[in-house]
mmJSON file of the N, C-alpha and C atoms, coordinates in Angstrom:
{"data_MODEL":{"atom_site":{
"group_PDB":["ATOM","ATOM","ATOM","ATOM","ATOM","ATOM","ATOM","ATOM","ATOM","ATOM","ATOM","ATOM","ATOM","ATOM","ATOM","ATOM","ATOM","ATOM","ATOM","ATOM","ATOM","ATOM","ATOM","ATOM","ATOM","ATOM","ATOM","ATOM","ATOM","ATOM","ATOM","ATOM","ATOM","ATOM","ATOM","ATOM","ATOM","ATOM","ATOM","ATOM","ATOM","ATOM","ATOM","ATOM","ATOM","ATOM","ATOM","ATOM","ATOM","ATOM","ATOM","ATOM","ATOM","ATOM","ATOM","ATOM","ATOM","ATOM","ATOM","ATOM","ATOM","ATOM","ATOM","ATOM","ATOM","ATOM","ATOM","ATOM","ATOM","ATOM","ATOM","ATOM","ATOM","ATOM","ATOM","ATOM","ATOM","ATOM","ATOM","ATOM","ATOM","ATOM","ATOM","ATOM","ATOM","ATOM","ATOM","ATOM","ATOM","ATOM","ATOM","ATOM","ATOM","ATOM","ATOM","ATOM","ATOM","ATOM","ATOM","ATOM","ATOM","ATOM","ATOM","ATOM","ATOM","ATOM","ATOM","ATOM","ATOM","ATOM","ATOM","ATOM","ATOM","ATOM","ATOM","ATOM","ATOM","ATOM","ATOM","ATOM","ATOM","ATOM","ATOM","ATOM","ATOM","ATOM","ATOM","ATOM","ATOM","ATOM","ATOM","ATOM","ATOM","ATOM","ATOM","ATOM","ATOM","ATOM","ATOM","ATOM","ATOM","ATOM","ATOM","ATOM","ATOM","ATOM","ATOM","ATOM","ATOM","ATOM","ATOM","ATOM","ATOM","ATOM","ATOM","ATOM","ATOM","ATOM","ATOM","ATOM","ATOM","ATOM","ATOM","ATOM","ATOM","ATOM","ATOM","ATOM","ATOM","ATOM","ATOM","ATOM","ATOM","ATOM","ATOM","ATOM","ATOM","ATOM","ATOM","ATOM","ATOM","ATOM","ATOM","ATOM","ATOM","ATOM","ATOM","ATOM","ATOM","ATOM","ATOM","ATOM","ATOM","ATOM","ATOM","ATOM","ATOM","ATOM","ATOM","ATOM","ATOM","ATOM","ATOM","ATOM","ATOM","ATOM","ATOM","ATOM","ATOM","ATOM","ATOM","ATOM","ATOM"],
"id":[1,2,3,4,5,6,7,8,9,10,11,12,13,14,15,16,17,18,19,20,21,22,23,24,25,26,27,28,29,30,31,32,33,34,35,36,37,38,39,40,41,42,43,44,45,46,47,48,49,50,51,52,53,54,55,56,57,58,59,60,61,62,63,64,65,66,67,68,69,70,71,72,73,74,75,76,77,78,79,80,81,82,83,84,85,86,87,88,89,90,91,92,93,94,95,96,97,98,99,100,101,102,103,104,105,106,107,108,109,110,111,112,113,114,115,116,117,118,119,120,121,122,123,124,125,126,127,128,129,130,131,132,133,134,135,136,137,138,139,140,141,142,143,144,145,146,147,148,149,150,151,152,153,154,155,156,157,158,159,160,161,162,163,164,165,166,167,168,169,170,171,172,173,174,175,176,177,178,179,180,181,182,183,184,185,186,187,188,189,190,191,192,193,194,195,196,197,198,199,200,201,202,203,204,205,206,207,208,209,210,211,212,213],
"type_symbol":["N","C","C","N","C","C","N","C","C","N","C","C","N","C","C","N","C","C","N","C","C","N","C","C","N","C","C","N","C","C","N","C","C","N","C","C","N","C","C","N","C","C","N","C","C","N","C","C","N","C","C","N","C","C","N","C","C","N","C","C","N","C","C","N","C","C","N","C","C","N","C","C","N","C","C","N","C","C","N","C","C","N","C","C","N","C","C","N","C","C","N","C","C","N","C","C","N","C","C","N","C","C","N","C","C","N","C","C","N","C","C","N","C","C","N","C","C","N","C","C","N","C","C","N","C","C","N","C","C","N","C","C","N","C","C","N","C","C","N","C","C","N","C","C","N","C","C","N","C","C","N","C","C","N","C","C","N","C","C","N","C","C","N","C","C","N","C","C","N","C","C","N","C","C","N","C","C","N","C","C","N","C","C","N","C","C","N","C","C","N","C","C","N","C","C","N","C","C","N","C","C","N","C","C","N","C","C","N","C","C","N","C","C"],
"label_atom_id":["N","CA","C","N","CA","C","N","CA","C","N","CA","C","N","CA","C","N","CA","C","N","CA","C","N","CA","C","N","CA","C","N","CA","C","N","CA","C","N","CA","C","N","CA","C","N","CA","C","N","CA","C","N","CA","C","N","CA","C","N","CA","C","N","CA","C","N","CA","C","N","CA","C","N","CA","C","N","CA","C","N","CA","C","N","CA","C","N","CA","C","N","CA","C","N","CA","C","N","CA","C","N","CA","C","N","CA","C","N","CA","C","N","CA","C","N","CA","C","N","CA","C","N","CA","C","N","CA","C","N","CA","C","N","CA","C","N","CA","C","N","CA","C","N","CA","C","N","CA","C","N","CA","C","N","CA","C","N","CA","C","N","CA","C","N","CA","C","N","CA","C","N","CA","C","N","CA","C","N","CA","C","N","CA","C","N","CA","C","N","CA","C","N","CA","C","N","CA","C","N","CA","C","N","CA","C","N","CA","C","N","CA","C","N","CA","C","N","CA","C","N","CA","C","N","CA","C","N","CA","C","N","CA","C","N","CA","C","N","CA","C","N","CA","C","N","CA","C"],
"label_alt_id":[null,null,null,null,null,null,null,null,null,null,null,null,null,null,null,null,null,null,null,null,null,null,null,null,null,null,null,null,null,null,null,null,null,null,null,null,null,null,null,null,null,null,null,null,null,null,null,null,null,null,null,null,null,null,null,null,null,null,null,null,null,null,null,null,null,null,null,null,null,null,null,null,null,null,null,null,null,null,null,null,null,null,null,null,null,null,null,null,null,null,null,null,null,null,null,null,null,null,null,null,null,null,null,null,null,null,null,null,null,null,null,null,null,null,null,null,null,null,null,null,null,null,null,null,null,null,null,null,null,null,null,null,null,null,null,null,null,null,null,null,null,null,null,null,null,null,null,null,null,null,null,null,null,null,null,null,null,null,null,null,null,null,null,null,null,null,null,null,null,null,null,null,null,null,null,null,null,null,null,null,null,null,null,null,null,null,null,null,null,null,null,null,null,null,null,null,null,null,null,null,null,null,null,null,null,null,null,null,null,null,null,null,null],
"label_comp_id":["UNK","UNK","UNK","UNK","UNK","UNK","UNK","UNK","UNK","UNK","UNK","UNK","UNK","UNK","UNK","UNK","UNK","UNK","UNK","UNK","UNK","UNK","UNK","UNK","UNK","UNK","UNK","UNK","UNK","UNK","UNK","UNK","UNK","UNK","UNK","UNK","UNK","UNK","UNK","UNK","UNK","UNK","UNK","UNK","UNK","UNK","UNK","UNK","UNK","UNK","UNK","UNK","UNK","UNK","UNK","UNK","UNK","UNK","UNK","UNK","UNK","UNK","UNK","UNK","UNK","UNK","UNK","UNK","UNK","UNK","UNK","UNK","UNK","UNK","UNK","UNK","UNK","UNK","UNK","UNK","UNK","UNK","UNK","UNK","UNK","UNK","UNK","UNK","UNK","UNK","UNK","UNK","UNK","UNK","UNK","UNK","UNK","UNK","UNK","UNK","UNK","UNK","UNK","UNK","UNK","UNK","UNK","UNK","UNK","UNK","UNK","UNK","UNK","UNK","UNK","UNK","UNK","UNK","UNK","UNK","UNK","UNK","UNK","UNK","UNK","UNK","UNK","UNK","UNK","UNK","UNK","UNK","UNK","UNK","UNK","UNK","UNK","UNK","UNK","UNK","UNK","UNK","UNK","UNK","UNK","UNK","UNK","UNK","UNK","UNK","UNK","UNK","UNK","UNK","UNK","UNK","UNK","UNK","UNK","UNK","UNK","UNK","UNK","UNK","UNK","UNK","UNK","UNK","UNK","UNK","UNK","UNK","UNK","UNK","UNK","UNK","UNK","UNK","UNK","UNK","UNK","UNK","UNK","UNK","UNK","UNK","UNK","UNK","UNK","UNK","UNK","UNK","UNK","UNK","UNK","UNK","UNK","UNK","UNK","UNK","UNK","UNK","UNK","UNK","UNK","UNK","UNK","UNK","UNK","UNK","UNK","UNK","UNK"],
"label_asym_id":["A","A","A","A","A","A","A","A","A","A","A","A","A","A","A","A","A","A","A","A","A","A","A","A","A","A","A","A","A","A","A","A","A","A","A","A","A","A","A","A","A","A","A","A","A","A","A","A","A","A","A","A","A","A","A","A","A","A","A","A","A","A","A","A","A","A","A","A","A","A","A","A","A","A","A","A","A","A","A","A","A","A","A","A","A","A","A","A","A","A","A","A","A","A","A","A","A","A","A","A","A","A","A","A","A","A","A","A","A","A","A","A","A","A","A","A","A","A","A","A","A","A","A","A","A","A","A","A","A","A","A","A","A","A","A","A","A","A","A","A","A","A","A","A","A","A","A","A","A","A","A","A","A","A","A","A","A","A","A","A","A","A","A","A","A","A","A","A","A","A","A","A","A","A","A","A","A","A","A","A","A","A","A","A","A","A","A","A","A","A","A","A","A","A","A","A","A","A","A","A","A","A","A","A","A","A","A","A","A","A","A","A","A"],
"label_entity_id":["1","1","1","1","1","1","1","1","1","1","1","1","1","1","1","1","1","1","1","1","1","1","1","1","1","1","1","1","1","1","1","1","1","1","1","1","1","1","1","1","1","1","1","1","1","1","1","1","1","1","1","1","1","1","1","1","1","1","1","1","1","1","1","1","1","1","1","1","1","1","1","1","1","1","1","1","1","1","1","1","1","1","1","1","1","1","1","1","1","1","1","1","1","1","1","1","1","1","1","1","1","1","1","1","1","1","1","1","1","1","1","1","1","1","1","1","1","1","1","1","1","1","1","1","1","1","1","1","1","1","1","1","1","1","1","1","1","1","1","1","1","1","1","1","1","1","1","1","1","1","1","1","1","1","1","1","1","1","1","1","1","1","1","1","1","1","1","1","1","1","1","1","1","1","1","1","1","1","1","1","1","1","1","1","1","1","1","1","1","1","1","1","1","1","1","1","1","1","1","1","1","1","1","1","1","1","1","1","1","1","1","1","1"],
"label_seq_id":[1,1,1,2,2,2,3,3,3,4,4,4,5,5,5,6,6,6,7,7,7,8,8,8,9,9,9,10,10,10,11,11,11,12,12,12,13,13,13,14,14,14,15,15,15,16,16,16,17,17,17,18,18,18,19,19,19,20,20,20,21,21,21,22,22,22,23,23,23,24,24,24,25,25,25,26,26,26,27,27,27,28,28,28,29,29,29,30,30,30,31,31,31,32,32,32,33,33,33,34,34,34,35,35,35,36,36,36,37,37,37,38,38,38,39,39,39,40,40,40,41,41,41,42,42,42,43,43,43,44,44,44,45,45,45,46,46,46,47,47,47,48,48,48,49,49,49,50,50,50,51,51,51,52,52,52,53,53,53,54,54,54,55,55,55,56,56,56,57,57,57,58,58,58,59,59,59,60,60,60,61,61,61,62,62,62,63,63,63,64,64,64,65,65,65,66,66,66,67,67,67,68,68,68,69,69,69,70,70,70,71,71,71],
"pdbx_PDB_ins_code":[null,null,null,null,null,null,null,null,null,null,null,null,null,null,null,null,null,null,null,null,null,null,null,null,null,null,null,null,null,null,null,null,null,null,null,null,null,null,null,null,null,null,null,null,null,null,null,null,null,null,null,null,null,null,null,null,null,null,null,null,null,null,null,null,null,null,null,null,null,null,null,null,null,null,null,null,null,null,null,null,null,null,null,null,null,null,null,null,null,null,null,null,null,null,null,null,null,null,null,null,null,null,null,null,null,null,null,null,null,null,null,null,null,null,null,null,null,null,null,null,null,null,null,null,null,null,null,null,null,null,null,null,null,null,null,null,null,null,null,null,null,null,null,null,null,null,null,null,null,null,null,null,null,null,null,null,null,null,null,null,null,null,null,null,null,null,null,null,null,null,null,null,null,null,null,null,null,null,null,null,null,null,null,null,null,null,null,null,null,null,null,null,null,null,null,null,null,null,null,null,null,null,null,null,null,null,null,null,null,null,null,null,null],
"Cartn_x":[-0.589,-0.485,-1.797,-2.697,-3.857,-4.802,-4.747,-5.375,-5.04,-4.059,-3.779,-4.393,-4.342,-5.195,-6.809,-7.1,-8.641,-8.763,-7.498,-7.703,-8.018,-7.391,-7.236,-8.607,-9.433,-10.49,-11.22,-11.424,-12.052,-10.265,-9.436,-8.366,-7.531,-6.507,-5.815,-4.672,-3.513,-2.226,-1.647,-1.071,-0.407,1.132,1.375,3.048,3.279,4.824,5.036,4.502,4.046,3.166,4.237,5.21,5.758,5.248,4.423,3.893,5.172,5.759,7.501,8.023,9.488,10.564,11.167,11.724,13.246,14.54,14.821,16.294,17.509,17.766,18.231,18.368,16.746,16.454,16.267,16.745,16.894,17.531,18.241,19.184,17.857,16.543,15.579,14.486,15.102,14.885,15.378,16.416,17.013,16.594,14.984,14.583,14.159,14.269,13.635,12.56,11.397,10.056,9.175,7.899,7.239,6.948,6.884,6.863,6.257,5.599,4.807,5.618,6.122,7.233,7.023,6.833,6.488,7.424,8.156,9.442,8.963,9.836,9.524,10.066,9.061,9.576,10.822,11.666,12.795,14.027,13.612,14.602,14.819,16.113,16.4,16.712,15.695,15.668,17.085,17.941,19.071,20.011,19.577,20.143,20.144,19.226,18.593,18.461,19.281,19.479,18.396,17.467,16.475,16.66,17.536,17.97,16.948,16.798,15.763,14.462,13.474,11.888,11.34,11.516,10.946,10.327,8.864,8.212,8.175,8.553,8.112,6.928,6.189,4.542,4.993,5.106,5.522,3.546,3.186,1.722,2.166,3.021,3.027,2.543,3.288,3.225,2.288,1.814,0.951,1.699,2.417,3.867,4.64,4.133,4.705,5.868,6.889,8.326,8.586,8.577,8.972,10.376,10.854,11.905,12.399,11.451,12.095,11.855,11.53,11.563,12.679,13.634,14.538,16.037,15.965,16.939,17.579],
"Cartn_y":[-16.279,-16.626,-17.18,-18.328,-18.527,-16.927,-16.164,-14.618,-14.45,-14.682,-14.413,-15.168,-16.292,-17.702,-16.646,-16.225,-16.184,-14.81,-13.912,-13.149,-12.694,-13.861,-14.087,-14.739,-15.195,-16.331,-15.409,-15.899,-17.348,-17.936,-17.551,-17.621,-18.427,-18.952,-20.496,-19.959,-19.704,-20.193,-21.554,-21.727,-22.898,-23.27,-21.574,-22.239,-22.242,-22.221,-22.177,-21.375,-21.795,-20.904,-21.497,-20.685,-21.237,-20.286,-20.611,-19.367,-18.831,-19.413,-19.295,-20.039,-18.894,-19.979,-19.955,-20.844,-21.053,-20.031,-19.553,-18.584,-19.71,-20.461,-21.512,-22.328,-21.686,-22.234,-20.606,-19.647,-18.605,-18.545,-19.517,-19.442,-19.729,-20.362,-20.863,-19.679,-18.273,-17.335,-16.889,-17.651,-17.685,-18.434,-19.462,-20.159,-19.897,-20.143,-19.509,-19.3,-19.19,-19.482,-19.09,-18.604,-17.308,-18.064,-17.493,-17.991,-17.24,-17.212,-16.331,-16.807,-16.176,-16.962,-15.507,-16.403,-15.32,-15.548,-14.406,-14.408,-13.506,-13.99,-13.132,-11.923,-11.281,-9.515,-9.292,-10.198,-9.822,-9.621,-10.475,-10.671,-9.495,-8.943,-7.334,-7.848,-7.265,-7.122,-6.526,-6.153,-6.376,-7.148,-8.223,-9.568,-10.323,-9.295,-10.014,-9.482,-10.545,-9.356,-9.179,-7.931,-7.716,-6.869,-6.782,-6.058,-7.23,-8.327,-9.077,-8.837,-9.493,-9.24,-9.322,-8.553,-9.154,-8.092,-8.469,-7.365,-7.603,-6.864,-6.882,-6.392,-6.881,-6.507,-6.753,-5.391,-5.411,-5.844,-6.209,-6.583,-5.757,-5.834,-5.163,-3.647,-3.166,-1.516,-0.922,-2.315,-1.626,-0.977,-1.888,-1.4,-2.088,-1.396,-2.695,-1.71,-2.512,-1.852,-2.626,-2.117,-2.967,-2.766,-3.137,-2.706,-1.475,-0.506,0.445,2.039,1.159,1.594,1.549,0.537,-0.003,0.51,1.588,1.887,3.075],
"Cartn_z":[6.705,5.309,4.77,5.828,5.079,4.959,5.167,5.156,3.555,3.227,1.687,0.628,1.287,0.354,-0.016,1.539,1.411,0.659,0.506,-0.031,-1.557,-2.065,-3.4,-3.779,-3.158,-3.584,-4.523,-5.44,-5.921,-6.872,-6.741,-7.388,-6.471,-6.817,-6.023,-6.443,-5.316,-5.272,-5.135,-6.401,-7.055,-6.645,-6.372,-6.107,-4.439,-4.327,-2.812,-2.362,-1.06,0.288,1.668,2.058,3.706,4.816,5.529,6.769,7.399,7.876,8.449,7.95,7.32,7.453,8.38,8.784,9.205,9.125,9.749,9.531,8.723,9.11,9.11,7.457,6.703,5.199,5.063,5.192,4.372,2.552,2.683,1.487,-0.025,0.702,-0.272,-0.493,-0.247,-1.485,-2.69,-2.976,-4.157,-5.363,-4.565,-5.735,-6.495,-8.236,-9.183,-9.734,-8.812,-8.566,-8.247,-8.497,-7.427,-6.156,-4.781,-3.944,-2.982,-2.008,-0.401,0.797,1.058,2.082,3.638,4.636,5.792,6.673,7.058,7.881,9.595,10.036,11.443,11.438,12.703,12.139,12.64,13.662,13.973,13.677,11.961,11.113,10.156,10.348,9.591,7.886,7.406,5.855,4.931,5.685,5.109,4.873,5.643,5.249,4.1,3.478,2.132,0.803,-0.246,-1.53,-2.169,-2.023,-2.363,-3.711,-4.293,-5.658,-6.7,-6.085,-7.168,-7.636,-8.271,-8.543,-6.834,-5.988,-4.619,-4.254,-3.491,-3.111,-1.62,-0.579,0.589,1.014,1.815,2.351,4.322,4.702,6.037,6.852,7.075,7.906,9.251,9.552,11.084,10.988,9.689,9.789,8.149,7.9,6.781,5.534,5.523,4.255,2.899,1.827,0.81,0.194,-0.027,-0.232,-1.711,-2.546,-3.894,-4.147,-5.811,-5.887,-6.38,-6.585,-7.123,-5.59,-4.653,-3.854,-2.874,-3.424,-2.856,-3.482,-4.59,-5.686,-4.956],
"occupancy":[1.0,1.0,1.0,1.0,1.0,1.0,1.0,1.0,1.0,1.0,1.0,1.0,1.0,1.0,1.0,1.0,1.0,1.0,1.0,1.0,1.0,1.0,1.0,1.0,1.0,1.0,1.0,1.0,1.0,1.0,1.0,1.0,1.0,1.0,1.0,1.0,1.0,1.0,1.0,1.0,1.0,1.0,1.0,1.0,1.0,1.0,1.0,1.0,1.0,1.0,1.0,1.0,1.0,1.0,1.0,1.0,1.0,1.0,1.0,1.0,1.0,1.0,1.0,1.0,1.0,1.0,1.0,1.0,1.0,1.0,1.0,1.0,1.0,1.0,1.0,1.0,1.0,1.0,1.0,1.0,1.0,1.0,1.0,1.0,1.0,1.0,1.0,1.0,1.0,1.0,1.0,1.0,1.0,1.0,1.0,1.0,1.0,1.0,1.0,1.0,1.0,1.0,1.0,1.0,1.0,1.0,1.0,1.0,1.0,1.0,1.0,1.0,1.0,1.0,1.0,1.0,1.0,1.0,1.0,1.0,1.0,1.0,1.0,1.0,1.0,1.0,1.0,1.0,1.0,1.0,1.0,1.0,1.0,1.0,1.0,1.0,1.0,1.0,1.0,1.0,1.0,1.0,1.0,1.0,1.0,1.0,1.0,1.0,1.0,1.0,1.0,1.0,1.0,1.0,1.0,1.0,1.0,1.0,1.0,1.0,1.0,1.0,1.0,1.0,1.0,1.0,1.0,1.0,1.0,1.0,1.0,1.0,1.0,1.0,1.0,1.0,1.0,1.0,1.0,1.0,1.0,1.0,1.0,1.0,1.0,1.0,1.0,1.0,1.0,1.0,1.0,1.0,1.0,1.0,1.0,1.0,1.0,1.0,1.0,1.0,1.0,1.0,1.0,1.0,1.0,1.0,1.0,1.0,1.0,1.0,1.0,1.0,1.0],
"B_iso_or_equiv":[0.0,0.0,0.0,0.0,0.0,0.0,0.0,0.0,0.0,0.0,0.0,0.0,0.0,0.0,0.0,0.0,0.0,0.0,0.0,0.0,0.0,0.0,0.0,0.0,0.0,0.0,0.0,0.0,0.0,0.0,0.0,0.0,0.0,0.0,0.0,0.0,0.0,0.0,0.0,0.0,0.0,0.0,0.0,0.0,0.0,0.0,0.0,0.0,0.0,0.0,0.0,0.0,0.0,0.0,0.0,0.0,0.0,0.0,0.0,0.0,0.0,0.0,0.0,0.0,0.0,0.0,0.0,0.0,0.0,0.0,0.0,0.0,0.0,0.0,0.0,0.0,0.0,0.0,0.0,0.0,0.0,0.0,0.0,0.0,0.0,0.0,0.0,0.0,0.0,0.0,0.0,0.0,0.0,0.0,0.0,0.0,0.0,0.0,0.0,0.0,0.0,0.0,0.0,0.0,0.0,0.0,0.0,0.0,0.0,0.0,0.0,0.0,0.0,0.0,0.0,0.0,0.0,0.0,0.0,0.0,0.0,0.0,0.0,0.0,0.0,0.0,0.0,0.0,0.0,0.0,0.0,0.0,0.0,0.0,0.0,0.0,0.0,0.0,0.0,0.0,0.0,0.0,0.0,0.0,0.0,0.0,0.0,0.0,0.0,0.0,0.0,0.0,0.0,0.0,0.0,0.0,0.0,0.0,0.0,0.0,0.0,0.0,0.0,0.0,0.0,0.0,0.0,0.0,0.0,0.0,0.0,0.0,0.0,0.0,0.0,0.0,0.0,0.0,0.0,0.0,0.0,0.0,0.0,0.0,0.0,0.0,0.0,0.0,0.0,0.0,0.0,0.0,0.0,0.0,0.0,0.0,0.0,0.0,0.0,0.0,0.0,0.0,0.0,0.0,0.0,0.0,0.0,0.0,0.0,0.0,0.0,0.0,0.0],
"pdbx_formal_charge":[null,null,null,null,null,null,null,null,null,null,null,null,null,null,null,null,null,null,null,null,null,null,null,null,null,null,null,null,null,null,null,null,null,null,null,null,null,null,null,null,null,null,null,null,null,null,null,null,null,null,null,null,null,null,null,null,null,null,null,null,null,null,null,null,null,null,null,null,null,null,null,null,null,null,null,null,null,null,null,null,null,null,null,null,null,null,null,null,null,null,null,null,null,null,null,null,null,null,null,null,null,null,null,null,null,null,null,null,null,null,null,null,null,null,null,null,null,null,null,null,null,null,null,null,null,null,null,null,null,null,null,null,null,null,null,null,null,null,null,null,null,null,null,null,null,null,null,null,null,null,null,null,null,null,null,null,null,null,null,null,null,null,null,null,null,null,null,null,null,null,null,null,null,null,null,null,null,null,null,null,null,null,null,null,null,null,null,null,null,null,null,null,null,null,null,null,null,null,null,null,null,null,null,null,null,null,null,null,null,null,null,null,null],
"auth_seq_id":[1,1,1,2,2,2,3,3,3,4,4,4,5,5,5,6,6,6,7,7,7,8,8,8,9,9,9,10,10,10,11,11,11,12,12,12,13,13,13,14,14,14,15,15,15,16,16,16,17,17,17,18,18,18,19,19,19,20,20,20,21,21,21,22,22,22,23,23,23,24,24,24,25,25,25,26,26,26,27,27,27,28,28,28,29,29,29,30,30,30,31,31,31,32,32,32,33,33,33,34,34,34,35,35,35,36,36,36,37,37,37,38,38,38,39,39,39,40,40,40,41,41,41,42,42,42,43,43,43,44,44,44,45,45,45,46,46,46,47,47,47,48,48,48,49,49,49,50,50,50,51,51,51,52,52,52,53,53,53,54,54,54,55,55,55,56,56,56,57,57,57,58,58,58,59,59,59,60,60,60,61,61,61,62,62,62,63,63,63,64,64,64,65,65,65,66,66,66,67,67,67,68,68,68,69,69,69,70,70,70,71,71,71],
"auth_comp_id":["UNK","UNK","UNK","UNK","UNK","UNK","UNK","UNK","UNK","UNK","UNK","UNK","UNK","UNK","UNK","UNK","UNK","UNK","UNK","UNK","UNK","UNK","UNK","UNK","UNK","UNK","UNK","UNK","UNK","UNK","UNK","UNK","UNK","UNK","UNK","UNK","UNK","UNK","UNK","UNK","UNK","UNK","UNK","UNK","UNK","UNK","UNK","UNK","UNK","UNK","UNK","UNK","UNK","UNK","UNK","UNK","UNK","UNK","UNK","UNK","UNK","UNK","UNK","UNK","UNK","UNK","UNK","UNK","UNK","UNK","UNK","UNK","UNK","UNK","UNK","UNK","UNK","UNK","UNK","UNK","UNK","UNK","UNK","UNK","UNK","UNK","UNK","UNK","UNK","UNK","UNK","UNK","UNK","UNK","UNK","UNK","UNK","UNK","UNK","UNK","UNK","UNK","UNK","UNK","UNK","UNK","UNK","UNK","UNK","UNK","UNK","UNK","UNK","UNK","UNK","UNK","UNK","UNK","UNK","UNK","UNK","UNK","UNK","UNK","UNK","UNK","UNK","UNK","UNK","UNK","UNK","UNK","UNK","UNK","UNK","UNK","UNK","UNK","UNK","UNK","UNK","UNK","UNK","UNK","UNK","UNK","UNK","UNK","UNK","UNK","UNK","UNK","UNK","UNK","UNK","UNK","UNK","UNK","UNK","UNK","UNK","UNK","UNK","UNK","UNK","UNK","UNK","UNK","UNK","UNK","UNK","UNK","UNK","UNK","UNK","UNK","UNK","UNK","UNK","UNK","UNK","UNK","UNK","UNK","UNK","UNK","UNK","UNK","UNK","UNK","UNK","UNK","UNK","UNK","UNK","UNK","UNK","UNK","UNK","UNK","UNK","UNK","UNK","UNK","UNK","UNK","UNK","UNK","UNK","UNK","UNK","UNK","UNK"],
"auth_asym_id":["A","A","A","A","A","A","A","A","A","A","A","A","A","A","A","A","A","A","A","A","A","A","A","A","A","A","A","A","A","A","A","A","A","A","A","A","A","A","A","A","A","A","A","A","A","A","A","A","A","A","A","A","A","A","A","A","A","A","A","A","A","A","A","A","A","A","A","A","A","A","A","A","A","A","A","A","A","A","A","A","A","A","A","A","A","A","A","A","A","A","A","A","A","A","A","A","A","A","A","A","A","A","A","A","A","A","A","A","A","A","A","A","A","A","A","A","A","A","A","A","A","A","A","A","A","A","A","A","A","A","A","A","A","A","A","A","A","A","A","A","A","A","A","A","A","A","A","A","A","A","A","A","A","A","A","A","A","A","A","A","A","A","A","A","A","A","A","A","A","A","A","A","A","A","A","A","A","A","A","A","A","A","A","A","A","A","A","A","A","A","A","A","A","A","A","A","A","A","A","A","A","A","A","A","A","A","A","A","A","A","A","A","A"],
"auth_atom_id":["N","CA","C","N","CA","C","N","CA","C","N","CA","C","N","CA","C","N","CA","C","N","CA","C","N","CA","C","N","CA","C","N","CA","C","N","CA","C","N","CA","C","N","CA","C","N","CA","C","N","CA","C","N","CA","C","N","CA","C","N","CA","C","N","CA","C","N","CA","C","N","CA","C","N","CA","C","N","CA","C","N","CA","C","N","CA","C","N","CA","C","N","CA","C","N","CA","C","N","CA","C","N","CA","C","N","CA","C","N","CA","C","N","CA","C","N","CA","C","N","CA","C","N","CA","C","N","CA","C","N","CA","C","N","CA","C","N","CA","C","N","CA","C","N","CA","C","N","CA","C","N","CA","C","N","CA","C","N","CA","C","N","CA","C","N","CA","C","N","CA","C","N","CA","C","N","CA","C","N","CA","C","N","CA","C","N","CA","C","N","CA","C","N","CA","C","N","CA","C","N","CA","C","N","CA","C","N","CA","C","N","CA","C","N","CA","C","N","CA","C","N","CA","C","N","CA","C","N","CA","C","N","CA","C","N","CA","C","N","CA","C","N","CA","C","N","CA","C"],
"pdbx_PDB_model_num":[1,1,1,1,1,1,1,1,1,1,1,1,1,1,1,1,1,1,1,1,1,1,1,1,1,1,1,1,1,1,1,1,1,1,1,1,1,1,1,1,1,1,1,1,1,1,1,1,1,1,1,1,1,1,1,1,1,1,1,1,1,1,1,1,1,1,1,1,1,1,1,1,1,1,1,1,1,1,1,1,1,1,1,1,1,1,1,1,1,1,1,1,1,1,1,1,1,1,1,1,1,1,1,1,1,1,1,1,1,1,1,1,1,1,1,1,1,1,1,1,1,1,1,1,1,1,1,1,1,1,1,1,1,1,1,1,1,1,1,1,1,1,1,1,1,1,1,1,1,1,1,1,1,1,1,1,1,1,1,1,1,1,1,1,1,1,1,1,1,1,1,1,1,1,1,1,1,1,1,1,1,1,1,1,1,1,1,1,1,1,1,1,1,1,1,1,1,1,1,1,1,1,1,1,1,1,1,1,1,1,1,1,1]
}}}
């Protein structure tokens, strides 16, 4: 996640940044907020109602899945 900070420079992320969450605090993608939140890859993306503004960025496989990719 700091890779993203440096990616953005000279520009500053202001809002939430979590490198990992927690399985456990999953429920705190529902916040109404922009947010960078880094999950482990073991965790299956269907667990998750991604029908929202959410963009996935897979790093393992070089993959960004938006939502209208998701329709």
């Amino acid at each position: 996640m700091s890779c993203f900070v440096a990616l953005i420079f000279p520009l500053q992320w202001k809002h939430t940044l979590i490198p990992i969450l927690p399985l456990k605090m999953i429920d705190i993608l529902d916040a109404p907020f922009p947010y960078f939140i880094g999950i482990e890859p073991n965790v299956g993306l269907e667990m998750f109602d991604l029908e929202k503004e959410v963009i996935v960025i897979e790093l393992d496989h070089g993959q960004v899945i938006t939502p209208l990719d998701m329709l």
